[in-house]
N, C-alpha and C positions, 0 to 999 in steps of 0.2 A: 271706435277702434276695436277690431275684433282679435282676442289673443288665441293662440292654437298653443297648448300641451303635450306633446306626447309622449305615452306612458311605454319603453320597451324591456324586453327579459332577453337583454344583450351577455351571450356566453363567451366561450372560445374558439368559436369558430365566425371567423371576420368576415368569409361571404355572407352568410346567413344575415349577420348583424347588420352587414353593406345593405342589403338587399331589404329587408326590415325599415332602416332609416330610408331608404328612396318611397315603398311603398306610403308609406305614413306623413312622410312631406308633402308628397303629390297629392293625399287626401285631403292634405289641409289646404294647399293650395284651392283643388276643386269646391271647398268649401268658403271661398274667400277671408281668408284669414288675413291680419296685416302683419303680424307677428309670429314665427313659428319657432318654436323652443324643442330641444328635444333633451334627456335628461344626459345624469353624469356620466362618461364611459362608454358614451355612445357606441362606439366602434369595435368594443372589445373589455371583458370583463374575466379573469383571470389570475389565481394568486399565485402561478407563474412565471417568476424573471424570464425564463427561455423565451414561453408565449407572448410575453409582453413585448420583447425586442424584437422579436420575429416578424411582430404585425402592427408594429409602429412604425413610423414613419418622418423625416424632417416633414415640415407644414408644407414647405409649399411642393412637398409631393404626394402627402397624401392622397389617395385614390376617393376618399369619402369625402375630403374637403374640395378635390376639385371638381365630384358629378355635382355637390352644393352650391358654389359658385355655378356650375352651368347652369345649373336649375334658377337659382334666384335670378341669376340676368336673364333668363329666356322668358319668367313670368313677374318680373319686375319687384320681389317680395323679400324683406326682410329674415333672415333666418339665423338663429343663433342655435350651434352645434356647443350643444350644454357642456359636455367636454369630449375629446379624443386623447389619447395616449400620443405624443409629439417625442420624436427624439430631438433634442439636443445636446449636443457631443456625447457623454458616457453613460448620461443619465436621461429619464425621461419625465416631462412634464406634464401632469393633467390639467389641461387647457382647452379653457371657454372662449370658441372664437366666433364673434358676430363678422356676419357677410349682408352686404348692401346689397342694395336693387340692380345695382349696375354690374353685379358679380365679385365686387372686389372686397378684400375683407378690412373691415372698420376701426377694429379693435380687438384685442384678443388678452386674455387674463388667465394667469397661473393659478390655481388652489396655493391660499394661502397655508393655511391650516393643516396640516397631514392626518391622516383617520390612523393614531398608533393608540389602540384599545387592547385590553384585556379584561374579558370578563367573565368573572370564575366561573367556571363548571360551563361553558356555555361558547366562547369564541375569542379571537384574538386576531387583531392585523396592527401589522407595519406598516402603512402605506412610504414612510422615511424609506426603507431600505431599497426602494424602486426607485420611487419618485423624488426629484428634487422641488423643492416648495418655493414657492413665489414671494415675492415682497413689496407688489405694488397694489394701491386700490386703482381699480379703473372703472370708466365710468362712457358712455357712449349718447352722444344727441340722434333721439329720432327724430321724425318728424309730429309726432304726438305729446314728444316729451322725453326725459334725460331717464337714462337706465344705468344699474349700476351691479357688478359683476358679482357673482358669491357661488360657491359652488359645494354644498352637502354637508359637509363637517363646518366648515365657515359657518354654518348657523350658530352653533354653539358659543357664537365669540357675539355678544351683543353690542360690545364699544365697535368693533368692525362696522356695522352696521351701522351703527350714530354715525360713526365719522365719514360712512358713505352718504346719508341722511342728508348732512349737512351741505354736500354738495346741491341742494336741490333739486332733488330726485325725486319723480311720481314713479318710479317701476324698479321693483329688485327681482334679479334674475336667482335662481336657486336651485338649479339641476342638481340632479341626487342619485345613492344608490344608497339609501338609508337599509341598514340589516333588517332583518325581520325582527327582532329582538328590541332593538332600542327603537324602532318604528315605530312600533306598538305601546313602549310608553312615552315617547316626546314627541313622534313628526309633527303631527298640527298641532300641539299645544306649541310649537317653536315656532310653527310658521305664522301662527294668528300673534303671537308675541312679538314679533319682529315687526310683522306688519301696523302693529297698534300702536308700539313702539316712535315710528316712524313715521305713520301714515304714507306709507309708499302699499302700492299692490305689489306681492309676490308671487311672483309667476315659478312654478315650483314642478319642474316635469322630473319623475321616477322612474326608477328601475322597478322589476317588479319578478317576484317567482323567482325557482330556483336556476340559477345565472352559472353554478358550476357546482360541484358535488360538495366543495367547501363555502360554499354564499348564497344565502337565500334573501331574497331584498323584499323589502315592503310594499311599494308600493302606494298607493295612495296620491297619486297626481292632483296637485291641485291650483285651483285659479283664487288668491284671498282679497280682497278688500282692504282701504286702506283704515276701515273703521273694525277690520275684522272679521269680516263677513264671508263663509266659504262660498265664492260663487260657482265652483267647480269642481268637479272632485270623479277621481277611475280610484275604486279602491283597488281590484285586482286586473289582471289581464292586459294584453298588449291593447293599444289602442290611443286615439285622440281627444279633448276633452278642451271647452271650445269656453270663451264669453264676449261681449261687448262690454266693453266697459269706456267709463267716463274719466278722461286723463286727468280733467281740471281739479276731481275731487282730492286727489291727495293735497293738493297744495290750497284748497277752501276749507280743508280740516283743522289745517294747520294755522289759517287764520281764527278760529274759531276756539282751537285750544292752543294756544302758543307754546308747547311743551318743549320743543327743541331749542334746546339753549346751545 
C-alpha cells in the first residue's frame, strides 16, 4: 500500500488554494499512490468570518470537493480531503471527507475538538466562534484496512484516540495546520505518541509557511509507523511525501504487546 501526504501553504485566496490541491493530487496520482491525504483547511485558511462564509460552501456543492470526486472516479483512487470549511445552516464545520474510487464520498467527519488557544505574548484563536464542532468518532473500511478520522487539535485528546484504537484500526488520519509555535515543541513528539500508543500508522499531512499575515503553520508532514517510526517527513514547503507501507503490522503489534485494553 503506498500512502501519499501532501504538504500545502493554503491562504485566502480559494483559487490559488483550488488550484494547489488539483496540482498535487494528480502528482500523486502519477506517482501511484493508493491513498491521498491532503492537510487541514485545505481549501481556505483565514481568521476571517467574512472570508470564511464567502468561500465555503454546503458539501455537496462545493467546487473542490466535486473536481475530487471527478478525479478519484476518472483514476480509480482513494482520497481524503483532510478538511474544507462546509456550511451548514449558520455555522460552518471543519470537515474531513474521504471519496471512494467510484467518485462518491464514504464518510465524512467533523473536528471534534476546537483549536481556542491563548498564548502569552505570542498568539490566540477561537476556532468556537466560527466553527461549530462535531461529536462523532468515525471510522471508514478500505480495502487494506479500517481508518479512523482526527483532525489537528484532536491530537491533543489521547482517550479520543484509544477509543478510535479500539475499533480495530491499522491507519489514523491527522490533517493539520499545527501553528508554528506549538509545532515546534509537540507535532512529532504527538504524533509518534499516538502512533505508539495504538500501534495504528499516522498519516499526518500539514499546512506549512505563512498562510495569512495572522498564521504561520509548521509544517512538517509526516508518514509514522505503528512502532513509531518516522517513515516520512516534508519539513518545510509545498509539496508531497510518499511510503509503502505494510497494513498487517499494526495489528501483529498488537498481538505481540497486548497493551489495548
Amino acid at each position: 500500500m503506498k500512502i501519499a501526504c501532501i504538504q500545502l501553504s493554503s491562504g485566502e485566496n480559494y483559487e490559488n488554494n483550488f488550484k494547489d490541491i488539483v496540482k498535487y493530487v494528480n502528482q500523486a496520482i502519477k506517482n501511484k499512490s493508493d491513498l491521498i491525504i491532503t492537510p487541514e483547511t485545505s481549501s481556505l485558511m483565514s481568521s476571517s468570518r467574512e472570508i470564511l462564509f464567502k468561500y465555503s460552501f454546503e458539501m455537496n456543492k462545493d467546487p473542490i470537493l466535486k473536481k475530487i470526486r471527478e478525479v478519484s472516479k476518472k483514476y480509480k483512487k482513494w482520497i481524503l480531503l483532510g478538511s474544507i470549511c462546509v456550511k451548514v445552516k449558520n455555522k460552518l464545520r471543519n470537515r474531513s471527507i474521504l471519496v471512494g474510487p467510484n467518485g462518491k464520498i464514504v464518510k465524512y467527519y467533523d473536528k471534534i475538538n476546537m483549536f481556542d488557544v491563548k498564548i502569552p505574548n505570542k498568539e490566540q484563536h477561537r476556532e468556537s466562534k466560527t466553527f461549530k464542532a462535531g461529536n462523532k468518532l468515525i471510522t471508514a473500511n478500505l480495502p487494506w484496512g479500517k481508518i479512523g478520522f482526527t483532525i489537528c487539535f484532536d491530537l491533543r485528546f489521547p482517550e479520543l484516540y484509544r477509543s478510535l484504537s479500539k475499533k480495530n484500526l491499522s491507519f489514523i488520519a491527522v490533517p493539520s495546520a499545527f501553528t508554528k509555535f506549538t509545532g515546534q515543541k509537540h507535532w512529532l513528539t504527538l504524533l509518534r505518541a499516538r502512533a505508539i500508543e495504538n500501534f495504528c500508522y499516522i498519516f499526518a499531512p500539514a499546512q506549512t509557511g505563512k498562510n495569512t499575515p495572522k498564521r504561520e503553520t509548521f509544517g512538517h508532514t509526516a508518514i509514522i509507523s505503528p512502532d513509531g517510526k518516522i517513515l516520512a517527513l516534508k519539513k518545510l514547503g509545498k509539496g508531497v511525501i510518499y511510503s509503502k507501507i505494510n497494513p498487517k503490522l499494526s495489528m501483529d503489534l498488537r498481538k505481540i504487546i497486548p497493551s489495548l485494553i
